[in-house]
C-alpha positions as a printed Julia matrix, in Angstrom:
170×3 Matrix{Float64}:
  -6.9   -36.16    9.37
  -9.72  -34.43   11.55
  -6.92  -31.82   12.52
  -6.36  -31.19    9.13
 -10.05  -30.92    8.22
 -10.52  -28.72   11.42
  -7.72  -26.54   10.13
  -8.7   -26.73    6.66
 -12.42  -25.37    8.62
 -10.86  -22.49   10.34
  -9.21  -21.51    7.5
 -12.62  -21.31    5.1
 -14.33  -19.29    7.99
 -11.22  -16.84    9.11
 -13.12  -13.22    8.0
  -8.9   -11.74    7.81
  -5.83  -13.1     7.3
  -2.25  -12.74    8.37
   0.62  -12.94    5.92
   3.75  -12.08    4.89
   6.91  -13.11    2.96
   5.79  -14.78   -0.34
   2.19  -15.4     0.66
   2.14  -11.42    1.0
   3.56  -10.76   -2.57
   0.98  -13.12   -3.61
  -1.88  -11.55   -2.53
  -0.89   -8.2    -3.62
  -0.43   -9.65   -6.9
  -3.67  -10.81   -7.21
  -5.17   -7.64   -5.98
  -3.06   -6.0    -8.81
  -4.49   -8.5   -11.27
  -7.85   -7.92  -10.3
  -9.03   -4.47   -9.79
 -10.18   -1.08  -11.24
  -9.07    0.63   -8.33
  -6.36    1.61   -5.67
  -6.69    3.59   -2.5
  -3.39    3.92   -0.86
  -3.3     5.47    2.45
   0.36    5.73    4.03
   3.51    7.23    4.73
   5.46    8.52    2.07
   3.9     5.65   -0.86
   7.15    4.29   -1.52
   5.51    0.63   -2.02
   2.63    2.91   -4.27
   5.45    4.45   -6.67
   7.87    1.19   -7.14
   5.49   -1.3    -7.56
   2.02   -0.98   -7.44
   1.26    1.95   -9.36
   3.46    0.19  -12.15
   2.33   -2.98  -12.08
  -1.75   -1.92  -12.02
  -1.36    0.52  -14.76
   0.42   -2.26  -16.53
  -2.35   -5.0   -16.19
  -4.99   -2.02  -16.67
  -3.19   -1.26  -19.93
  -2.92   -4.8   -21.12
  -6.94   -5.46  -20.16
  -7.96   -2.4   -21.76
 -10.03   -1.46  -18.62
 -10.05    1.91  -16.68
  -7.97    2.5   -13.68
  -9.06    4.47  -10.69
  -5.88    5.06   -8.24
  -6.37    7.44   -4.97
  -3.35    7.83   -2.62
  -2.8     9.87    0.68
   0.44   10.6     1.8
   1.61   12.63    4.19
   1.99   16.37    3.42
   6.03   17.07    2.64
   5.2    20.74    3.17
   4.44   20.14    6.95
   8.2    20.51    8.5
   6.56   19.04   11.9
   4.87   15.7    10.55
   8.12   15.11    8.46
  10.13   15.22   11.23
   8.08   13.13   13.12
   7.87   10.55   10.07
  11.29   10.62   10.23
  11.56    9.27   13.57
   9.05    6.81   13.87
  10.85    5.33   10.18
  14.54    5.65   12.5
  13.04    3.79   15.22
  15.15    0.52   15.95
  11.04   -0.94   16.49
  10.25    0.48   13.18
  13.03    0.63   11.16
  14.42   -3.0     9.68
  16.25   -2.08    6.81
  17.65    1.47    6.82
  18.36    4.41    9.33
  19.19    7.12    7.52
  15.6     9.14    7.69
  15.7    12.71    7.84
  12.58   15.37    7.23
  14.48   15.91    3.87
  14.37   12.44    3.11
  10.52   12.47    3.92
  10.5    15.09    1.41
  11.99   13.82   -1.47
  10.11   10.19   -0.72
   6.83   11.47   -1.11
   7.61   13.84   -3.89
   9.31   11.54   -5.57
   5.89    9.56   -5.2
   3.46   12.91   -6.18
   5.52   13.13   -9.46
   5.17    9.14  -10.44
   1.51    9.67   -9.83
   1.4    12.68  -12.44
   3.77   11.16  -14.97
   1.57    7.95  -15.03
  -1.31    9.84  -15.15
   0.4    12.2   -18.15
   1.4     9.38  -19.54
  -2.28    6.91  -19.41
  -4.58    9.43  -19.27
  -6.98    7.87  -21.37
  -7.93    5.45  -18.58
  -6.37    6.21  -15.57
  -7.26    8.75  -12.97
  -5.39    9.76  -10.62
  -6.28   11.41   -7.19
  -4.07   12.69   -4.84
  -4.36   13.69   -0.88
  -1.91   15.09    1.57
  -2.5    14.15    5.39
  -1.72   16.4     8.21
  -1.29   13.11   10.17
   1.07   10.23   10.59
  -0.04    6.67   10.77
   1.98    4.13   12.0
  -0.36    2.01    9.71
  -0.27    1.77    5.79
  -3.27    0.49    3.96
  -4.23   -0.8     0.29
  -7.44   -1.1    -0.99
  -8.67   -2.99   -4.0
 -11.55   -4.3    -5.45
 -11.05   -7.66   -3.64
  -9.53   -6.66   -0.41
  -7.68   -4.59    1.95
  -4.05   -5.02    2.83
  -2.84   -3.7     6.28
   0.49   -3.73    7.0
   2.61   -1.64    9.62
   5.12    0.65    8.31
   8.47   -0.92    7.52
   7.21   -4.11   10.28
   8.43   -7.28   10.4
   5.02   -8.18   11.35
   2.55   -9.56    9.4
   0.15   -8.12    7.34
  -3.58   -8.62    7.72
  -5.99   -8.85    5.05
  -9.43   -8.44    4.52
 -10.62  -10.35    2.13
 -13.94   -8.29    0.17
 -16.27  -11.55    0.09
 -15.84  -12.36    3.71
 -18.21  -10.51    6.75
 -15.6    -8.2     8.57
């Protein structure tokens, strides 16, 4: 029992947390459910266009609140940085679940992401806004940022993600 407490202690104080698997998909869903904004910084926003974007804009809609979503990926225009993108991604370290990244590929990715962005802001412009950056830089890092906390995860990683809960010090 006093382990447990002690545990339960550590826990209640921890200023981040690691997760991943289902915990992870929980707290991004409750980031989704409970925010006004977005800031994505990352690769090529993959994650952004297939699921987050959607799903925030969805709960946004259904709330009737305004949506504020900011994303940085990195600039497809650059032939240098998406070549470089494209390695770190074909990495055995980095890569888990698919090999076949090319600069093109880095391309397409993040345009593919650009023109979700516009076609959700088209599409729910009477409360969404939509601001859009393109980075000269590639992080090995990706980071989301609601109104509750921040989620860092490593590019297509295994590892776990660490989050930084809004009401706690860090």
């Amino acid at each position: 029992r006093d382990r447990s407490s002690v545990g339960e202690a550590l826990t209640a104080i921890a200023t981040v947390r690691s997760a991943s698997g289902p915990e992870l998909s929980q707290a991004y869903a409750d980031a989704w459910r409970n925010t006004d904004r977005w800031i994505f910084k990352g690769g090529t926003g993959g994650s952004l266009r297939t699921r987050t974007l959607p799903r925030c804009v969805e709960i946004a809609r259904q709330e009737g609140r305004p949506l504020r979503v900011q994303l940085e990926v990195v600039d497809p225009t650059d032939d240098a940085l998406c070549e470089a993108y494209a390695r770190f991604r074909s990495t055995p370290a980095a890569s888990t679940r698919d090999d076949g990244w090319t600069r093109e590929r880095v391309r397409k990715e993040v345009y593919a992401t650009v023109l979700a962005a516009c076609w959700h802001r088209q599409r729910f412009r009477n409360f969404l806004t939509v601001e859009l950056g393109l980075s000269r830089v590639v992080s090995t890092f990706r980071w989301d940022l609601s109104a509750s906390c921040v989620i860092l995860t490593q590019e297509d990683s295994p590892s776990p993600s660490l989050i930084f809960d809004n009401d706690r010090p860090h």
